[in-house]
C-alpha beads as a LAMMPS data file, in Angstrom:
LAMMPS data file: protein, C-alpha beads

75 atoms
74 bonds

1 atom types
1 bond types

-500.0 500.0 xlo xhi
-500.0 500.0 ylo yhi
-500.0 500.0 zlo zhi

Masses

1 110.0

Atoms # bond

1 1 1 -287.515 396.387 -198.241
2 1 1 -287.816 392.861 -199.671
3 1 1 -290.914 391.519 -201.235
4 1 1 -291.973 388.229 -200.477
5 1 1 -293.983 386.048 -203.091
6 1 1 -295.846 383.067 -201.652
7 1 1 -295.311 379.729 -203.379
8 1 1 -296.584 376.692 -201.787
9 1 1 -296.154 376.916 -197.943
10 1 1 -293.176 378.735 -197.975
11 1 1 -292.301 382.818 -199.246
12 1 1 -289.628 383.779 -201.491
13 1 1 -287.799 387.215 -200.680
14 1 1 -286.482 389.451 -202.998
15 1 1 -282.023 389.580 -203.394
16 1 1 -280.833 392.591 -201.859
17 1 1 -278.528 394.514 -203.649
18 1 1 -275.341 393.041 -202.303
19 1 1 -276.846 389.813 -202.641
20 1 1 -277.288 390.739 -206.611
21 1 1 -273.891 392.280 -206.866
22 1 1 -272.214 389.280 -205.107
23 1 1 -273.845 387.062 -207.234
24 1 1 -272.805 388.990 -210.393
25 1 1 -269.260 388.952 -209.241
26 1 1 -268.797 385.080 -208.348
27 1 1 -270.906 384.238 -211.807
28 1 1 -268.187 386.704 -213.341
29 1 1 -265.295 385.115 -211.731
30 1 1 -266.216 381.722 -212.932
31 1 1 -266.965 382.511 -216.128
32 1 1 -263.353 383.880 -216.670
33 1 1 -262.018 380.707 -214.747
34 1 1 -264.434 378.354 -217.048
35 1 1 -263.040 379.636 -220.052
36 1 1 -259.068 379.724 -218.519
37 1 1 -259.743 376.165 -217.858
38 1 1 -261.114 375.327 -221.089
39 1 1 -258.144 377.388 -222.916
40 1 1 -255.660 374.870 -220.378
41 1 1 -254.156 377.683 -218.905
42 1 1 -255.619 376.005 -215.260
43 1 1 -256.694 372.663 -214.856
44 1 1 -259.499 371.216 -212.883
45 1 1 -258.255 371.000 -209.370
46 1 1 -257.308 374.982 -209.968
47 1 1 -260.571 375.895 -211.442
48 1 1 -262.138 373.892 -208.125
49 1 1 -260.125 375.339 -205.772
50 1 1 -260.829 379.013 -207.823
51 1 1 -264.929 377.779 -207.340
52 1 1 -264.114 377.316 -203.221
53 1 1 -262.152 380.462 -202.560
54 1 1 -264.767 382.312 -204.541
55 1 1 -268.533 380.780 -203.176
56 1 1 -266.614 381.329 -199.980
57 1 1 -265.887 384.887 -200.479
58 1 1 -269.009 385.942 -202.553
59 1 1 -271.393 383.549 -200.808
60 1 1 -273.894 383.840 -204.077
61 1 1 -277.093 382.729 -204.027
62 1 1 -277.275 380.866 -206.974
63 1 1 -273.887 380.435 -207.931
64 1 1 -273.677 377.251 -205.337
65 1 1 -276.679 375.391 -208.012
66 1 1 -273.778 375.110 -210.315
67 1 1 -270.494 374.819 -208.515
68 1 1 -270.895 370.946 -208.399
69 1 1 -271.306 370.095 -212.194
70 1 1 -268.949 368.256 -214.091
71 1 1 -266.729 370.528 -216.251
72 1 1 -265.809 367.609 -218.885
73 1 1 -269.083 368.548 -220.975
74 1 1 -267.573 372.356 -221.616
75 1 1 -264.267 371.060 -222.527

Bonds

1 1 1 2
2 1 2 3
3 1 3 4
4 1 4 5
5 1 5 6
6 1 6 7
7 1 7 8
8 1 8 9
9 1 9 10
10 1 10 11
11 1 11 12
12 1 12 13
13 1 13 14
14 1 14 15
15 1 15 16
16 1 16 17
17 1 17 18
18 1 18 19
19 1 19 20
20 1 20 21
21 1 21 22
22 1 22 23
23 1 23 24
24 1 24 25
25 1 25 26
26 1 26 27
27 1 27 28
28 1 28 29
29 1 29 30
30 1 30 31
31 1 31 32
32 1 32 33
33 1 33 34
34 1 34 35
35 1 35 36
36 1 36 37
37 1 37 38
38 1 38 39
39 1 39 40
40 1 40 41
41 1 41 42
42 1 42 43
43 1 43 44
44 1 44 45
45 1 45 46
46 1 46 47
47 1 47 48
48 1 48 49
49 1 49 50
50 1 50 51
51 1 51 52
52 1 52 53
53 1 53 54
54 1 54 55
55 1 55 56
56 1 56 57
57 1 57 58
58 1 58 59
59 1 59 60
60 1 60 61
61 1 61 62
62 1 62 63
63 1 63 64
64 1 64 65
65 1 65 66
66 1 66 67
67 1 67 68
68 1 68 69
69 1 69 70
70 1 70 71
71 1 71 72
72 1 72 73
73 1 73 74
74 1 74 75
């Protein structure tokens, strides 16, 4: 059963499980490719292609807020 929380004009459900558990494995993915990139052992066109097979496979709900920022910050 989701919950919904009214905000404005629009509701806001609950994540199901698998939505919570996808989005724990794509963040976990990426934060072991974030920190093989930043080591060198993959470079940026790796870690971006890592970011695509993985948003595609996990399809996390928040993960996609971040898959667009600029890596050169972390490095």
């Amino acid at each position: 059963m989701n919950a919904t929380l009214p905000t404005g004009s629009r509701a806001v459900t609950a994540m199901s499980k698998e939505e919570l558990r996808n989005e724990k494995l794509y963040q976990t993915t990426m934060h072991l490719a974030r920190k093989m990139l930043i080591e060198g052992i993959i470079s940026e066109v790796e870690y971006r292609q890592i970011d695509t097979i993985f948003l595609e496979k996990y399809k996390p709900v928040f993960g996609t807020l971040f898959s667009d920022i600029s890596l050169t910050s972390e490095a």
